[in-house]
N, C-alpha and C positions, 0 to 999 in steps of 0.2 A: 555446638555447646558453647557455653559465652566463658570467657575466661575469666579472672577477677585478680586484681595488684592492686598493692598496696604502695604509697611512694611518702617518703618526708623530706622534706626541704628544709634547710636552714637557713631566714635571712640574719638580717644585723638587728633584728629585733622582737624576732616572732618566730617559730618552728610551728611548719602548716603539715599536717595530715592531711591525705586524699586518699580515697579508697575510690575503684572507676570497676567498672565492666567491661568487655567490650560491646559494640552496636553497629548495629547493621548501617545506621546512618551517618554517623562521627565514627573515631576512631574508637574513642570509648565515651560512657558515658560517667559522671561524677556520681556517688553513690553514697557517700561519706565524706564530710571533712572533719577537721578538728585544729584549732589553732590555740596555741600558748606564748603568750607573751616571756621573753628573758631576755638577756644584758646581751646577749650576740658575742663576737667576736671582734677584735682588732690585731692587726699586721700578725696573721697565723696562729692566734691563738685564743682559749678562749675567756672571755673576759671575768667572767664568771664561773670556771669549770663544774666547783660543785651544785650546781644550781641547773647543769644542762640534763640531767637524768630527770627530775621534776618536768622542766619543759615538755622532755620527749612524751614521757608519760602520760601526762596529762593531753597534751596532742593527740598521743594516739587510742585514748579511751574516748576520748568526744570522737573521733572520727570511726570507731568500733560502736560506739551506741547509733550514731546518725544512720550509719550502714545497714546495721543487724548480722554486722560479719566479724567472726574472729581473725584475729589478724596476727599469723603465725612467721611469715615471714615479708621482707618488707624489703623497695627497693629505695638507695641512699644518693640521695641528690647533693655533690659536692660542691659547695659554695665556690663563686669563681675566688675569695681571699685565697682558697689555699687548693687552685690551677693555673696552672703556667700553658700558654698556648704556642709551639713550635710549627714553623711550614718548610717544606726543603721542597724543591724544584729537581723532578727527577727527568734524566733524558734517557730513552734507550732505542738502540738501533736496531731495528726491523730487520727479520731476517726471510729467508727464501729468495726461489728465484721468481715470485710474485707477493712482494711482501705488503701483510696486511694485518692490521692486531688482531689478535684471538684472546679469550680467556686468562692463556698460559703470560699473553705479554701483561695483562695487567696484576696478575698476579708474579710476576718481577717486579714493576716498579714499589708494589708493596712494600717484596722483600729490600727493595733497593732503599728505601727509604726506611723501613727498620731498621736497616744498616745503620743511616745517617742519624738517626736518635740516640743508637746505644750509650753514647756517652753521656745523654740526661739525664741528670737524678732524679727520682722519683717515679709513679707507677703509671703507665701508662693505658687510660681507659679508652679513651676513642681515638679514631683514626677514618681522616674520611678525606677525601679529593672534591678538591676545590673547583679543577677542571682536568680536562685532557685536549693533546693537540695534535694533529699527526703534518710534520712538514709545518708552513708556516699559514695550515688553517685554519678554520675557525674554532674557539673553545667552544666543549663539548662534553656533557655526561655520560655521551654512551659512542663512545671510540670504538666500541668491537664492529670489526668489518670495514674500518676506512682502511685506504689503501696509502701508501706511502712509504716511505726511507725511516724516518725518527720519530715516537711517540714522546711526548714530552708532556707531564704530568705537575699539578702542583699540589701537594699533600700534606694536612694540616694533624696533630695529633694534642689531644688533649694529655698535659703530665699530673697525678698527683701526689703531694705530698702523703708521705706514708705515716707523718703523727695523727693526722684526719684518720684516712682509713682504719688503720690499729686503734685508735680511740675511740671510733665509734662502733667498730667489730664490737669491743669488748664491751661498749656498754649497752649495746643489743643482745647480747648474751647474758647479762645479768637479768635482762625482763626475758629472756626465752625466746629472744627473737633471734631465727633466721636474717641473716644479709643476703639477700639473692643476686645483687650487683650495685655497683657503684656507678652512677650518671655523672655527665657536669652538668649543673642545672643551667650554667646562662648558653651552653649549647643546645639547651629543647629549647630553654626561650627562645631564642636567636630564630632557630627551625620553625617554631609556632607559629611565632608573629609576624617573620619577615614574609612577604605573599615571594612564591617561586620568582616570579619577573623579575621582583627587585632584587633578587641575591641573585639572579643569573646577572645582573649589572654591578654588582658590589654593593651592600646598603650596609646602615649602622643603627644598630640599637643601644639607647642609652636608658640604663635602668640608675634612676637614685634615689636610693634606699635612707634609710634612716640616719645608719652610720660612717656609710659610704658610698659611692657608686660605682658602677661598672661600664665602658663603653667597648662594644663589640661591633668589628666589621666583618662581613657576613661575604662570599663567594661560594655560591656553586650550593654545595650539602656540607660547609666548612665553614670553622671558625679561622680565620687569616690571622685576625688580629683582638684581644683581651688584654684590658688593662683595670686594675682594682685604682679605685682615687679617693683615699680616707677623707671625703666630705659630702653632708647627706643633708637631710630635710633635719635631721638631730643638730645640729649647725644653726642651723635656722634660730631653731626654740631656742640655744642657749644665749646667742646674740641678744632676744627677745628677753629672756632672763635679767641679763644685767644691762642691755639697754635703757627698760621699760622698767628693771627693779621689780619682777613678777617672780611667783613661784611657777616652777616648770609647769605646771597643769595648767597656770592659766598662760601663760605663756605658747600653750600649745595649741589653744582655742584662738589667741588672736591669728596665731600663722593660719589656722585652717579658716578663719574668716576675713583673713586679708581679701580684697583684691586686685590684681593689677589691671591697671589700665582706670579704676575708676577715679572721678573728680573728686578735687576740694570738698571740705564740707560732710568725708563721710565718717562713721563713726565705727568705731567696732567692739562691741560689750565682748569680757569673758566673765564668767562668775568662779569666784574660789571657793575652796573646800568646805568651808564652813559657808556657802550660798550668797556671801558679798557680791554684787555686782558694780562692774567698773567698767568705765566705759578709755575711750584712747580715741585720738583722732588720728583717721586714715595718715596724714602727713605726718606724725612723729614716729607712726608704725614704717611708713618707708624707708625713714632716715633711719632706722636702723636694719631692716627687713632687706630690700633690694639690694645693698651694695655686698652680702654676702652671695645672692642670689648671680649678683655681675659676675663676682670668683669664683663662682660654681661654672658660670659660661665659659669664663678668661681659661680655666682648667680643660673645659671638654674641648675648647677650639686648639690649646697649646697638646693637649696630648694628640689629638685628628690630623695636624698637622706633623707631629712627631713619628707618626704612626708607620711608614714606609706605603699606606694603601691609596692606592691611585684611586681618588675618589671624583667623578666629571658631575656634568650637571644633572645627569642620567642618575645619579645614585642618592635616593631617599634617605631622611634620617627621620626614626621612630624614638618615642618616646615613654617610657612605661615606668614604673615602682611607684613606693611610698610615699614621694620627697616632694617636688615641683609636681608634678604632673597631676597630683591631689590637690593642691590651690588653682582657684578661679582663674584662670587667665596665665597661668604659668607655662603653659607648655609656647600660647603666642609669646610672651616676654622674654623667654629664651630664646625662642625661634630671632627675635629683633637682635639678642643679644649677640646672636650668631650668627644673624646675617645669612641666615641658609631655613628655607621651609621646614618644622619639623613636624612629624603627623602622629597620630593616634593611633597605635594595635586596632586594629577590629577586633569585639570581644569574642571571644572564644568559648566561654562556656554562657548557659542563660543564669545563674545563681551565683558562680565566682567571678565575675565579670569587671570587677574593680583592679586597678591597675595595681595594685599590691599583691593580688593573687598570681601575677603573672610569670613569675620564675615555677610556681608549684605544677600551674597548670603545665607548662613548658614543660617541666618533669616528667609529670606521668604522661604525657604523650610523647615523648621519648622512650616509655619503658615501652611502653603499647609497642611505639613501632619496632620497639627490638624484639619483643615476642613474635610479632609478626614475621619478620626477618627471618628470626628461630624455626619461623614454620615453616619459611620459604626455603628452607637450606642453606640460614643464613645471608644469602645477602650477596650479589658479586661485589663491592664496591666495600663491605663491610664499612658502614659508616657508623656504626654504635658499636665499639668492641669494649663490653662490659660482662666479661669473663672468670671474677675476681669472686665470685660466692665461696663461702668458706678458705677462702686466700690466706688471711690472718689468725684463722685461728689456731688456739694453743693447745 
């Protein structure tokens, strides 16, 4: 029998509905979306509060009409603004008189590392291992049955703040909605996008978004390392604004019809509200255009560098949202800007396949695989611990 979820994502400019099935051939398949444009959030909060219940709403009736499914209860994708990523390094010493890990050892370094969280504030959704090592060999996901003296494990847990959760409990409950759990959405991205190989090596996904962006480094089935950077393709436009002395709409057309890398001589029309059209040469669009786009780089290589993750030549960097990666030639211009190759997700779905869908998608194939897990018994490794349904209510 096929099962059916529901999941909503929050960016910094749009709340996306997705309704999926599962499928014999994907994990699941999409069967509904719904997307509503609002003001998003800035540094934990949201920018607009009274205006987030419209978005939700309206989200999730387009993605109930697409479907032809009621949509009773619903899984919540927590924007990485408001998750905090912790990893602790746990050792433990192998016991017997032929000592080799079992089950019972990896469910210590669990506990050992619960331990080493208690003192974080905020609610703790995932928890997943980045690797394991037994003595000084190779890293490894499936340690049960090497033999050796010391397992040594590296253990990554996702924290969230508890005004998200209690704000959004409650305002799914004024529409009759169930919460069935809480995800971090840039941990399904991260899991989607990144191919197994290159997270067994370390890789990094950089998503920017509208109003800000996110760069995540990826090991194993774990997020290592999450950082939020208040500047986004929204940056762009306003530059564009008072640059060029445009209204934000048309403003928005020249960034989506810039391109980088082309010659002298090109031209780029937007039309305004009222159908004027106006035309801007490619070289006055740069002089204002690129040199925010540098800052966006100068930011992702200062925080990669900041980051503690040993990143070699071995380790790929991806590129995905709303921001850069949606202009012509943006994803090479950054890659130049950074002086490090950076590549393209392969699409994921055949209909949401656009780089702005790409946290949502990430979501609900996160939930999927946690149902799965569910069915499996959970999970030895528990890498999705989203436990939290009815947690906040009153």
């Amino acid at each position: 029998m096929k099962s059916m979820a529901a999941a909503i994502d929050f960016g910094t400019s749009k709340v996306v509905t997705l309704v999926a099935e599962s499928s014999g051939y994907h994990r699941c398949d999409i069967i509904g979306a719904g997307v509503a444009s609002y003001d998003g959030f800035t540094e934990g909060y949201w920018n607009v509060p009274e205006l987030v219940d419209e978005a939700i709403g309206k989200s999730i009736r387009q993605a109930e009409a697409q479907s032809h499914r009621r949509i009773r209860e619903i899984h919540v994708g927590v924007p990485g603004e408001f998750c905090r990523v912790y990893v602790t390094e746990i050792q433990l010493q192998l016991q017997g008189l032929d000592p080799h890990v079992t089950p019972a050892d990896i469910e210590r370094v669990f506990q050992m590392a619960d331990q080493e969280i208690q003192p974080v504030r905020g609610v703790m959704i995932h928890r997943s291992p980045a690797w394991f090592m037994v003595d000084e060999g190779k890293k490894t996901m499936e340690p049960v049955g090497l033999k050796g003296g010391v397992l040594r494990a590296l253990v990554s847990f996702v924290v969230t703040d508890e005004f998200f959760l209690k704000d959004i409990t409650r305002r799914m409950e004024k529409m009759n909605l169930d919460v069935a759990g809480f995800f971090s959405s840039p941990m399904g991205e991260a899991l989607l996008f990144l191919p197994q190989e290159d997270r067994d090596r370390t890789s990094v996904l950089i998503d920017i978004g509208y109003l800000s962006m996110e760069v995540m480094a990826v090991e194993g089935d774990a997020l290592v390392f999450h950082k939020v950077i208040p500047m986004g393709g929204a940056h762009i436009t306003v530059d564009l604004t008072y640059g060029l002395e445009l209204p934000m709409t048309m403003a928005e057309q020249v960034k989506r019809g810039y391109s980088f890398g082309q010659g002298a001589g090109e031209v780029i029309e937007a039309v305004s509200d009222t159908g004027r059209a106006q035309s801007f040469a490619r070289e006055d669009v740069a002089r204002v255009l690129e040199p925010r786009v540098d800052e966006i780089a100068e930011a992702i290589r200062d925080t990669l560098d900041q980051s503690g993750v040993r990143l070699g030549g071995w380790s790929n960097i991806y590129l995905t949202g709303g921001g850069v990666a949606m202009m012509r030639g943006g994803r090479e211009y950054l890659s130049r800007q950074l002086e490090k190759p950076i590549r393209q997700p392969a699409p994921k779905a055949a209909k949401l396949n656009s780089p702005i869908y790409s946290s949502a998608l990430g979501l609900i194939d996160l939930v999927f695989e946690t149902i799965e897990q569910q069915e499996e018994s959970g999970g030895l490794f528990d890498r999705a611990r989203s436990s939290l349904k009815g947690f906040f209510k009153r």
